[in-house]
TORTI-524595 format. One record per atom (N, C-alpha, C): residue in three letters; x negated, y negated, z negated. Coordinates in steps of 0.2 Angstrom, whole numbers, plus 2048, in hexadecimal, padded with zeros to 3 digits. Layout:
N
ALAXYZ
...
//
This chain:
173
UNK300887364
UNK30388D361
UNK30A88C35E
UNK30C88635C
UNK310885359
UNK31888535C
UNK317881363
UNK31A87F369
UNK31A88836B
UNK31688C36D
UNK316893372
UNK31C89836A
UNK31C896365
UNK32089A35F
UNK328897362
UNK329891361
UNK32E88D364
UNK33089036A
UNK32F88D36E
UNK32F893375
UNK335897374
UNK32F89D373
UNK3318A5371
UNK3388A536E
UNK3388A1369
UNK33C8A1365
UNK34589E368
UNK34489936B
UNK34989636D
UNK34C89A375
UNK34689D379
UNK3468A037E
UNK34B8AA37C
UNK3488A9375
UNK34C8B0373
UNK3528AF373
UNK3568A6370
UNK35C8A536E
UNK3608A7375
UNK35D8A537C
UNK3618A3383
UNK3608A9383
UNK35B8AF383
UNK35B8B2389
UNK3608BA385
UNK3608B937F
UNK3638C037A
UNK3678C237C
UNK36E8BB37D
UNK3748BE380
UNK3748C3387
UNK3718C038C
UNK36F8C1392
UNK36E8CA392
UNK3698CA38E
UNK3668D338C
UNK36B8D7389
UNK36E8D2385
UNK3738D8381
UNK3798DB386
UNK37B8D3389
UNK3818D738C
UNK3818DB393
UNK3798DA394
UNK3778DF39B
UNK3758E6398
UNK3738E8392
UNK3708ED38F
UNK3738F038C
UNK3798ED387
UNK37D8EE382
UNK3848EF384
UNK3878EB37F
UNK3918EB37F
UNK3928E7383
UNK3978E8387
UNK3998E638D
UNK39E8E138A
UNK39A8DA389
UNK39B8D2387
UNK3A58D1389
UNK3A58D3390
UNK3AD8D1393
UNK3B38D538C
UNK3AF8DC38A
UNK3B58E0388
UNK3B68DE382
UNK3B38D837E
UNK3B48D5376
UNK3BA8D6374
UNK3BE8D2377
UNK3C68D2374
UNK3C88D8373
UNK3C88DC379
UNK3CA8E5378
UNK3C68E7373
UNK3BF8E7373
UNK3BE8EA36B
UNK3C08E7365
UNK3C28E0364
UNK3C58DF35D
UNK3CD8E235D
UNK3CF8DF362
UNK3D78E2364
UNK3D98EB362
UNK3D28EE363
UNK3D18F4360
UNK3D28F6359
UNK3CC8F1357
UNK3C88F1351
UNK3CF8F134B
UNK3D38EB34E
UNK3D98EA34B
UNK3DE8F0349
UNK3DF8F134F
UNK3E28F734B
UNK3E28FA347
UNK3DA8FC347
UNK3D6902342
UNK3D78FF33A
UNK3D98F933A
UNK3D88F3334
UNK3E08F3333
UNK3E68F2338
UNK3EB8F3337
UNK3EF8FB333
UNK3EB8FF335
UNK3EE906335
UNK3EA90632E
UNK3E690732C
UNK3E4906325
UNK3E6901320
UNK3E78FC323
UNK3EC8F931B
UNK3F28F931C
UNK3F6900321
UNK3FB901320
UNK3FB90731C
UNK3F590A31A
UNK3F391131A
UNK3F591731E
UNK3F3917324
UNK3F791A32A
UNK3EE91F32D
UNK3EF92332A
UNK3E692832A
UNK3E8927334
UNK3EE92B336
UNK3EE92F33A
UNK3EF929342
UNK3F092433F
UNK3F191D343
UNK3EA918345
UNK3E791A33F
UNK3E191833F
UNK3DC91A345
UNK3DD922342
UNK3D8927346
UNK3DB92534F
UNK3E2925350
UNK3E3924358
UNK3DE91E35A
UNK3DE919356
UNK3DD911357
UNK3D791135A
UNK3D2916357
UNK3CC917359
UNK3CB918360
UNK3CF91A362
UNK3CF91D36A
UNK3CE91836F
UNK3D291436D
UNK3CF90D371
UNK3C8909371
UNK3C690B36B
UNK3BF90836B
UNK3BA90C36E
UNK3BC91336E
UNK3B6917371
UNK3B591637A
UNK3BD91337A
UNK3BD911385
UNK3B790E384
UNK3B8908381
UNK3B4900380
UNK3AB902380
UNK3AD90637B
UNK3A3906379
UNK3A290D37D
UNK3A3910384
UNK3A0913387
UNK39E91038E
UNK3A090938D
UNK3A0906391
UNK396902390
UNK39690338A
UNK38F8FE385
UNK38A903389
UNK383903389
UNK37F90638B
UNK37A907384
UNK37C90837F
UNK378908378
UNK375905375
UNK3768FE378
UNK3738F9377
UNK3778F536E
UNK3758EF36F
UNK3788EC367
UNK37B8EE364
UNK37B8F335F
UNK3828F435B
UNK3878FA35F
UNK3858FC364
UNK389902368
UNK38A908367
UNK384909363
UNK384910360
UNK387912359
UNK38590B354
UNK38890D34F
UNK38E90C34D
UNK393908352
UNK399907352
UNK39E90D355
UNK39990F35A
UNK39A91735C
UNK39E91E358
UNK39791C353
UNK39691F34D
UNK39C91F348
UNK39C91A346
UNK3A1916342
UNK3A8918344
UNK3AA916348
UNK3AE91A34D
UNK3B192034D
UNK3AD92534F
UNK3AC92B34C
UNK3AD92F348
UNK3AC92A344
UNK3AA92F33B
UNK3B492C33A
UNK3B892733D
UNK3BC927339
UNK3C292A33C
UNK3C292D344
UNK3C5930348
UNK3C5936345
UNK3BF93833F
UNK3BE94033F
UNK3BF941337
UNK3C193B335
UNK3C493932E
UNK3C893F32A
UNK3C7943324
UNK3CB946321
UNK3D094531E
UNK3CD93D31B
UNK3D393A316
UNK3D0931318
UNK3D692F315
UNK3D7928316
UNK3D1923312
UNK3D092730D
UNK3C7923309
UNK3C292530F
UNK3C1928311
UNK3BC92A317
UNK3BB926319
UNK3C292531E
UNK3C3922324
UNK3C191A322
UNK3C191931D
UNK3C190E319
UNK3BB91131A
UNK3B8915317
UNK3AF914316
UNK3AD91331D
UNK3AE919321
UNK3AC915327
UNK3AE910329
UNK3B490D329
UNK3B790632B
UNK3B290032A
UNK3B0901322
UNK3AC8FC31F
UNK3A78FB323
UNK3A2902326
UNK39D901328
UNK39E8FD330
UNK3A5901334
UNK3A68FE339
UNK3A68F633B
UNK3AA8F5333
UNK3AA8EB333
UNK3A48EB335
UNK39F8EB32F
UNK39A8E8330
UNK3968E8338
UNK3978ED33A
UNK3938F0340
UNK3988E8346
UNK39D8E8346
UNK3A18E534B
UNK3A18DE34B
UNK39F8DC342
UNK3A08D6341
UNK3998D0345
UNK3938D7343
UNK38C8D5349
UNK38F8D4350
UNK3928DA354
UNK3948D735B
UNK3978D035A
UNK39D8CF356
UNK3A28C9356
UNK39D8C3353
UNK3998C2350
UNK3968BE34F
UNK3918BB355
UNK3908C1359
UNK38D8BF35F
UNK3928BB366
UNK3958BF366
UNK39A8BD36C
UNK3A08BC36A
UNK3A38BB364
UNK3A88B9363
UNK3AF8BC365
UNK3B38BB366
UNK3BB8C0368
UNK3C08BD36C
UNK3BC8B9370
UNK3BE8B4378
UNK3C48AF373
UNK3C98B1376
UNK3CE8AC374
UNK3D48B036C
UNK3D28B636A
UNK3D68B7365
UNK3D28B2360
UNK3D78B2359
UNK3D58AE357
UNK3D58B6350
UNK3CC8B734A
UNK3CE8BA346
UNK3CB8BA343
UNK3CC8BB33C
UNK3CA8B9335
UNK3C78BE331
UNK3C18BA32D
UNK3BA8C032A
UNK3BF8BF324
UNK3C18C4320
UNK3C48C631A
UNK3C18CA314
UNK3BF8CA30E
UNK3BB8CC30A
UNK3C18CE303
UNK3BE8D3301
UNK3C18D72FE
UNK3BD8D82F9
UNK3B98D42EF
UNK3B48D52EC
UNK3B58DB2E6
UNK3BC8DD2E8
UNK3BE8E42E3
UNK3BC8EC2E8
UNK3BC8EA2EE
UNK3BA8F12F3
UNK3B48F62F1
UNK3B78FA2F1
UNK3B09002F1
UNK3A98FE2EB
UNK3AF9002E4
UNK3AC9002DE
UNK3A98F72DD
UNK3AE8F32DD
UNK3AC8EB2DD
UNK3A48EB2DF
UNK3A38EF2E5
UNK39C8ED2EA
UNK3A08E72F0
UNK3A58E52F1
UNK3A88E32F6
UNK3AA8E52FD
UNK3AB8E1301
UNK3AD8E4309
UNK3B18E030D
UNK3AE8DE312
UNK3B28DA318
UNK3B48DD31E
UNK3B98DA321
UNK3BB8DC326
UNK3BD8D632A
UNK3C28D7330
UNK3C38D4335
UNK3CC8D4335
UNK3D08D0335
UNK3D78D0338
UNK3DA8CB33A
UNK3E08CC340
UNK3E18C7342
UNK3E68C233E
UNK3E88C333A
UNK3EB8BF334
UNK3E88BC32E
UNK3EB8B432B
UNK3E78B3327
UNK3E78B731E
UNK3F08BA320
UNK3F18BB31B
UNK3EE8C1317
UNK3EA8C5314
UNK3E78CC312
UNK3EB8D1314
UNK3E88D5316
UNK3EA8DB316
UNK3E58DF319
UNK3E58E1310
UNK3DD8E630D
UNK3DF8ED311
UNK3D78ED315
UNK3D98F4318
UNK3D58FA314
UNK3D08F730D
UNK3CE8FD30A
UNK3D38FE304
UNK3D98FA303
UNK3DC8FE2FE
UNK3E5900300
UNK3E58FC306
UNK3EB8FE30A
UNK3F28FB304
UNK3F68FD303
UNK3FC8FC2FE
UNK3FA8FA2F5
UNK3F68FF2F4
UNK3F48FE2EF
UNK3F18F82EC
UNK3EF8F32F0
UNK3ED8ED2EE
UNK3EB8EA2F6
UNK3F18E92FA
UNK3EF8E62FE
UNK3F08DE302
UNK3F18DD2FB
UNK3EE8D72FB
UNK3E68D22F5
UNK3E58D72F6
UNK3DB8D72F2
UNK3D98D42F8
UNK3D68D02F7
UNK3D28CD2FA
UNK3D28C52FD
UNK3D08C1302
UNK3D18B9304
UNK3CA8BA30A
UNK3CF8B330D
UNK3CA8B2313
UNK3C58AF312
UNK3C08AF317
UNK3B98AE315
UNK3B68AA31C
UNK3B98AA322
UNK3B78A8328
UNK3BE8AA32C
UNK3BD8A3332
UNK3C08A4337
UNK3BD8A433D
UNK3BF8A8343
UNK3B88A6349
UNK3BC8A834F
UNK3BC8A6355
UNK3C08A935D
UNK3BB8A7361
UNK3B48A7360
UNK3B08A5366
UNK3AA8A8361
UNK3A48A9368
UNK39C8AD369
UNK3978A5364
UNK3928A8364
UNK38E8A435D
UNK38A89F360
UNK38B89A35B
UNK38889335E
UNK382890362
UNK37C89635F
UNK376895361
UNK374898368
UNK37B89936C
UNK37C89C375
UNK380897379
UNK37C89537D
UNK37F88F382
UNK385892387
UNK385899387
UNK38889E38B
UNK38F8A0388
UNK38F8A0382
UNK3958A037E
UNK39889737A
UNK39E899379
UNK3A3895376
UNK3A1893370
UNK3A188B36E
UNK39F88A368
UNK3A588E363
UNK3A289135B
UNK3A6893355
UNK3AA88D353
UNK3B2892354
UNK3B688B350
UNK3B688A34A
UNK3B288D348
UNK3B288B33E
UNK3A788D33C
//
């Protein structure tokens, strides 16, 4: 019984990727979706509502591409809510959510050959905290934009898919 749980278990490690990126997000367009991502994280800690919202345009090419699989929909989502944003606090909220939502993709298949850093912010959003992704080590806080944008520190570094997949690059950190 023990060995058949084993199995299963190590059998889900090999074969997850394979499902996701045939039913899900299209694995090749990784880079473009952070290369997106970024901007939407540039454009906000420059405090740029309206540069933000354009940013998003590129993401939606990317995730029409996904078939609703892992994560496709609520990045969708996420996506959405910030292109339809009224005000620049809106737009963070949903950023927040979208890290989160993006950083699942990127922890799966990682951002090929860019190199990007998980950043943490423990004053965001009423000292609940908040992480995000940028391609710099140095902060720049995209929930408080000028105001304190430099609140926050690195937390990780990463440019490759997750360790427990023969089919992806080992994590460099």
């Amino acid at each position: 019984m023990k060995n058949h749980i084993l199995y299963f278990f190590i059998s889900s490690i090999l074969i997850a990727p394979a499902v996701l990126a045939k039913n899900g997000f299209p694995e090749n367009r990784m880079e473009e979706l952070i290369a997106s991502y970024l901007k939407i994280q540039d454009s906000l800690a420059k405090d740029d509502l309206d540069s933000a919202k354009n940013s998003t345009d590129g993401l939606k090419v990317i995730l029409e591409e996904g078939k609703g699989g892992h994560g496709i929909k609520e990045i969708s989502s996420f996506t959405k809510n910030i292109k339809e944003a009224k005000d620049i606090m809106s737009a963070r909220n949903s950023f927040r959510s979208l890290s989160e939502a993006v950083m699942v993709l990127f922890d799966f298949y990682g951002s090929g050959e860019t190199a990007v850093y998980k950043m943490y912010c423990p004053m965001a959003f009423n000292n609940q905290g908040a992480s995000w992704l940028q391609n710099t080590k140095d902060v720049s806080n995209p929930y408080y934009g000028a105001s304190m944008l430099k609140c926050g520190g690195l937390v990780g570094e990463k440019s490759s898919g997750c360790s427990s997949c023969a089919s992806h690059k080992q994590p460099s950190s």
